[in-house]
MARLUM-519444 format. One record per atom (N, C-alpha, C): residue in one letter; atom name; x, y, z. Coordinates in steps of 0.1 Angstrom, whole numbers, plus 2048, in hexadecimal, padded with zeros to 3 digits. Each point is the difference from the previous one (the first is absolute). Example, Ala and Ser with C-alpha at 12.3 -4.5 7.8 and 13.67 -1.06 7.14 Angstrom:
BEGIN
+---------+-------+-----+-----+-----+
| residuo | atomo |   u |   v |   w |
+---------+-------+-----+-----+-----+
|       A |     N | 884 | 7C7 | 84E |
|       A |    CA | 7F7 | 80C | 800 |
|       A |     C | 809 | 80C | 800 |
|       S |     N | 7FC | 80B | 7F9 |
|       S |    CA | 809 | 80B | 800 |
|       S |     C | 7F8 | 80B | 808 |
+---------+-------+-----+-----+-----+
This chain:
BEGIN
+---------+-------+-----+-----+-----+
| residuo | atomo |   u |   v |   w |
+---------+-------+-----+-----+-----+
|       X |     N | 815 | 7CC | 723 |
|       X |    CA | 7FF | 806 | 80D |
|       X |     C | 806 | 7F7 | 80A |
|       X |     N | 803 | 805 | 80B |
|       X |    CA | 809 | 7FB | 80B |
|       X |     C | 7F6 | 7F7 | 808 |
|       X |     N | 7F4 | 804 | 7FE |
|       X |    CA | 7F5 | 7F9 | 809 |
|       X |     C | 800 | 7F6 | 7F8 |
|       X |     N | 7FF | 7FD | 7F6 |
|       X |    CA | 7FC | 7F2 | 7F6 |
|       X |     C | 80A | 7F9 | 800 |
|       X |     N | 80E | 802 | 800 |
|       X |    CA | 807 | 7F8 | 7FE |
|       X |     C | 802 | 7FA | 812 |
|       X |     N | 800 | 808 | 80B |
|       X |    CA | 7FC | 7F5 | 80D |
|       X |     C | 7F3 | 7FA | 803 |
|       X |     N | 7F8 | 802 | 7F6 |
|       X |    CA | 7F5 | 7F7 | 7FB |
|       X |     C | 7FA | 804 | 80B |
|       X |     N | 7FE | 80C | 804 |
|       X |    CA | 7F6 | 808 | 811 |
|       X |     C | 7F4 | 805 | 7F7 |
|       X |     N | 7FA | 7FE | 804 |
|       X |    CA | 7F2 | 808 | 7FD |
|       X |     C | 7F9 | 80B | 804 |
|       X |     N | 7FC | 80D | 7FE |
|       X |    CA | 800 | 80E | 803 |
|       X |     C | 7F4 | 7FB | 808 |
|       X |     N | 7FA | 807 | 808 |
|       X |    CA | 7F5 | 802 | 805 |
|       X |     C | 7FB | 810 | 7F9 |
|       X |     N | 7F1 | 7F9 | 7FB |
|       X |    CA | 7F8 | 811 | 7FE |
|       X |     C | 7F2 | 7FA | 809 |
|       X |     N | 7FD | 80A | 809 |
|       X |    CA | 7F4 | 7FF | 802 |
|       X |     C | 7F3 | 808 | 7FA |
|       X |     N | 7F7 | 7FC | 7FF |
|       X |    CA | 7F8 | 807 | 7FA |
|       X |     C | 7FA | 80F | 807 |
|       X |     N | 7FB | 80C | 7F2 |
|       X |    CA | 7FD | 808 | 807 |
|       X |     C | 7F6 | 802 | 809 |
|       X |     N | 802 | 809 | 80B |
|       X |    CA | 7F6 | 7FD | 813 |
|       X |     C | 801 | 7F4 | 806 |
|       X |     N | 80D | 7F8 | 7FE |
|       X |    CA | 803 | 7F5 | 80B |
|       X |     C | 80D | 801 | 800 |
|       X |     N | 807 | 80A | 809 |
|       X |    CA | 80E | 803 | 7FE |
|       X |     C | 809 | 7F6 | 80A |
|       X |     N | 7F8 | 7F8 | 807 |
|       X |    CA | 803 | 7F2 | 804 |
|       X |     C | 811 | 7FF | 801 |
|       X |     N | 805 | 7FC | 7F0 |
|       X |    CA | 80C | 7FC | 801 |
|       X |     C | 80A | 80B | 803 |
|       X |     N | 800 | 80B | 804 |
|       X |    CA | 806 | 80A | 800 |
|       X |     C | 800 | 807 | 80D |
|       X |     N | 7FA | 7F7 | 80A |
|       X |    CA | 7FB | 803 | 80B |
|       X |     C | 80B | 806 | 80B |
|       X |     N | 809 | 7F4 | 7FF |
|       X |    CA | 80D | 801 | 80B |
|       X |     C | 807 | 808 | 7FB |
|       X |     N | 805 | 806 | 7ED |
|       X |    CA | 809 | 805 | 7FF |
|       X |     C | 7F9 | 812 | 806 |
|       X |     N | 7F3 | 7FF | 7FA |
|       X |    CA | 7FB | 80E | 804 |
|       X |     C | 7FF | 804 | 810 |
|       X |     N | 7FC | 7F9 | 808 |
|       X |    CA | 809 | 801 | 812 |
|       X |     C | 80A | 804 | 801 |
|       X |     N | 809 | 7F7 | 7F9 |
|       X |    CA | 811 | 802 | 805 |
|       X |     C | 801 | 80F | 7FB |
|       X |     N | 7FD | 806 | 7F6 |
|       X |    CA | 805 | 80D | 7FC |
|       X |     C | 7F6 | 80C | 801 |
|       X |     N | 7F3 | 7FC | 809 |
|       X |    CA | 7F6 | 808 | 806 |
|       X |     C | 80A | 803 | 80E |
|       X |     N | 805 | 7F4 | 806 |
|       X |    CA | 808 | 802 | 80D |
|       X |     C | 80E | 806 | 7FF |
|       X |     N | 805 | 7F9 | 7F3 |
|       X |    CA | 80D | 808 | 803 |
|       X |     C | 7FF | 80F | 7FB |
|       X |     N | 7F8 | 806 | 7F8 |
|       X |    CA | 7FF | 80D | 800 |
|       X |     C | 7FA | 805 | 810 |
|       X |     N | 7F8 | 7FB | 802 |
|       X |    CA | 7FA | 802 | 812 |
|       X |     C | 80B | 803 | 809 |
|       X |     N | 808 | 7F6 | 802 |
|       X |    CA | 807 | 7FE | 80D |
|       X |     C | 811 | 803 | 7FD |
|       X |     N | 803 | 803 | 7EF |
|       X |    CA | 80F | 800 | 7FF |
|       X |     C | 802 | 80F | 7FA |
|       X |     N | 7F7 | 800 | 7F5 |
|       X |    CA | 805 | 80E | 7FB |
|       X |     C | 7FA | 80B | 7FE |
|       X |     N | 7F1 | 7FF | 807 |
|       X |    CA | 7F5 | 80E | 804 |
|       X |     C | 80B | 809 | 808 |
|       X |     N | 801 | 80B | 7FC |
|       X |    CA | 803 | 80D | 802 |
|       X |     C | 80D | 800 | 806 |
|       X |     N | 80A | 7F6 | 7F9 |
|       X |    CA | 811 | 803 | 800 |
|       X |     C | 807 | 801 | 7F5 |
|       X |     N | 807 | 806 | 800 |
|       X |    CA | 80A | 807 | 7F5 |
|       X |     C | 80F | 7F9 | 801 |
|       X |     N | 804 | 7F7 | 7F1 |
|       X |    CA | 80D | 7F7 | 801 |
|       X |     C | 809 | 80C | 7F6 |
|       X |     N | 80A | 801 | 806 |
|       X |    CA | 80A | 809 | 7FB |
|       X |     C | 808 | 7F9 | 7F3 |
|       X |     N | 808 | 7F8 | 805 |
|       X |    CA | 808 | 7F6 | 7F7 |
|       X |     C | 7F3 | 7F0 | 7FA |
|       X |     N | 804 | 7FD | 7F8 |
|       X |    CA | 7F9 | 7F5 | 7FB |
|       X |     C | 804 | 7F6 | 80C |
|       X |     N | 80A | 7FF | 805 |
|       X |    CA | 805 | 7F1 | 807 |
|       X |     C | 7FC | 801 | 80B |
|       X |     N | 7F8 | 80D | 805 |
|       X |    CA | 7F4 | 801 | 80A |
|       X |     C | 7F7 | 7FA | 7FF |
|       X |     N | 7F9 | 803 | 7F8 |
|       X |    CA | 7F2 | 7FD | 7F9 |
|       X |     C | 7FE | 7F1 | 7FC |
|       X |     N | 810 | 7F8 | 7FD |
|       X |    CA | 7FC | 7F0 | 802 |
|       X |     C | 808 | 7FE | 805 |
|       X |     N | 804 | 805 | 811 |
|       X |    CA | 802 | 7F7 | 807 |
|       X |     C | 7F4 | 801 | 808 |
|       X |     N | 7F4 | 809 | 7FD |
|       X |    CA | 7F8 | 802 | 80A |
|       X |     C | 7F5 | 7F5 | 7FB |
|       X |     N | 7FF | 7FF | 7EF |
|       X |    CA | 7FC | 7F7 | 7FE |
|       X |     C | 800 | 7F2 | 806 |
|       X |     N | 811 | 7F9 | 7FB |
|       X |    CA | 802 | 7F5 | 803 |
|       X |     C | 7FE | 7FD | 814 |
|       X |     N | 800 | 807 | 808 |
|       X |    CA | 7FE | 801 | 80F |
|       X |     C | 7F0 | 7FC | 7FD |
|       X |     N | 7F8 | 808 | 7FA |
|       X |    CA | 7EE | 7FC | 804 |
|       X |     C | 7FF | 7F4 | 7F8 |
|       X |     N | 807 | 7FC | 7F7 |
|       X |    CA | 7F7 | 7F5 | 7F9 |
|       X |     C | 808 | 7F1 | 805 |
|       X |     N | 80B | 807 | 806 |
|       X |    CA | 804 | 7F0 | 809 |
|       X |     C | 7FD | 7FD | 80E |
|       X |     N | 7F6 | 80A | 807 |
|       X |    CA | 7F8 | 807 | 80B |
|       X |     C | 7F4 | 7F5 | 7FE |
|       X |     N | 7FA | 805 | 7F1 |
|       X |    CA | 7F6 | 7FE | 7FD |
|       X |     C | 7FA | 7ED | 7FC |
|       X |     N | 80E | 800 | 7FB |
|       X |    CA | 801 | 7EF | 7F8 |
|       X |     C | 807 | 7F6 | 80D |
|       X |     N | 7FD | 7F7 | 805 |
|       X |    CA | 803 | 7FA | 809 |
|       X |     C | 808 | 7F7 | 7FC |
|       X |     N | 810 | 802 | 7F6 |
|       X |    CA | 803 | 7F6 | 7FB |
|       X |     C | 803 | 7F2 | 807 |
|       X |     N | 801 | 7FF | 80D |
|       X |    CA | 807 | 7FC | 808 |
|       X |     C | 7F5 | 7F1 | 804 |
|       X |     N | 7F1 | 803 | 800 |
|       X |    CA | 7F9 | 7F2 | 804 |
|       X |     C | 7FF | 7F5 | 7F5 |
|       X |     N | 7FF | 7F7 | 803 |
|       X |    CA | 7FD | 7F2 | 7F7 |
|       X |     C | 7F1 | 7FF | 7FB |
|       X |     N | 800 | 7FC | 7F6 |
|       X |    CA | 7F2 | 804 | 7FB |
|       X |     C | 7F9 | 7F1 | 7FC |
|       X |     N | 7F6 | 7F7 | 801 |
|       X |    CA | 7FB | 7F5 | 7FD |
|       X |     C | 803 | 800 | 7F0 |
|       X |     N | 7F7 | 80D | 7FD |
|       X |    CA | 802 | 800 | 7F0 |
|       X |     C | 80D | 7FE | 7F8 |
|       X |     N | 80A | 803 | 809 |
|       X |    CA | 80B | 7FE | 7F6 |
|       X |     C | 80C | 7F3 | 809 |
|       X |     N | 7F7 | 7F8 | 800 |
|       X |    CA | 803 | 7F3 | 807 |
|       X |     C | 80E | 804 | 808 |
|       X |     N | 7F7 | 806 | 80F |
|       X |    CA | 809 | 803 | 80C |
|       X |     C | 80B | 806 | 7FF |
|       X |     N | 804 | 807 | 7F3 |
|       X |    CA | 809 | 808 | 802 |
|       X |     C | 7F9 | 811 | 801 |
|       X |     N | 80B | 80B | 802 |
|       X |    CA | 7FE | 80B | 802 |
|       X |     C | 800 | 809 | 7F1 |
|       X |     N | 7FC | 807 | 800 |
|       X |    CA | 7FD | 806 | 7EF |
|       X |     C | 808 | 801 | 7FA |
|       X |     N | 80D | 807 | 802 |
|       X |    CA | 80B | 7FE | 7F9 |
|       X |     C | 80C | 7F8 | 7FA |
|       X |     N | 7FD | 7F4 | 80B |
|       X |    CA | 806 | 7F3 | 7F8 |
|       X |     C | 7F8 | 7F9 | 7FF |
|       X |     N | 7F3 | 800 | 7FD |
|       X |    CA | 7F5 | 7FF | 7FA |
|       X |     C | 800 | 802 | 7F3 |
|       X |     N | 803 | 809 | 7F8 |
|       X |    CA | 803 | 809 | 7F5 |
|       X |     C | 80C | 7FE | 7F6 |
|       X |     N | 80C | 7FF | 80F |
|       X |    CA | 808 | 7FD | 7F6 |
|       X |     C | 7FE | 7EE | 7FF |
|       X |     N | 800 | 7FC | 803 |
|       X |    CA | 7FA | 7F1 | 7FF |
|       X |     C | 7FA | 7FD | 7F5 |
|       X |     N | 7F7 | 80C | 7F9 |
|       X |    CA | 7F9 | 7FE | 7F6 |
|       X |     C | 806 | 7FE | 7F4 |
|       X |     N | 80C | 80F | 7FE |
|       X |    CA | 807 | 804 | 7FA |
|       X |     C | 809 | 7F7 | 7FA |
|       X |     N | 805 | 7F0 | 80A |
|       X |    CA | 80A | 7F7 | 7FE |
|       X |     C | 7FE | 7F3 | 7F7 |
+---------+-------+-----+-----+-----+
């Protein structure tokens, strides 16, 4: 598996402590909330540009983060990657 060989470790949490799953279940309680409750995308390249608009709304790539020794999340990331 692709998870084992970057040696990452899954998170499961156990069942009735949905804990780790917390942020992902917001982000897509809201973006159904505030992006795509009761609109209709004609073409697909609607539907993710409407995407990519809320979730870069949403993700603040742009601040510096302690956790990722003062850089911003994205070259944060790719940083990792190097």
């Amino acid at each position: 598996m692709v998870i084992d060989e970057l040696g990452i470790i899954q998170s499961f949490s156990a069942k009735g402590f949905p804990y780790v799953n917390t942020v992902m279940e917001c982000f897509f309680k809201y973006l159904r909330k505030e992006e795509l409750n009761r609109r209709c995308f004609q073409p697909l390249v609607q539907f993710k540009q409407s995407l990519l608009s809320y979730i870069s709304g949403f993700c603040n790539c742009k601040t510096p983060l302690s956790l990722n020794r003062g850089l911003p999340p994205i070259p944060a990331e790719n940083s990792f990657f190097i």
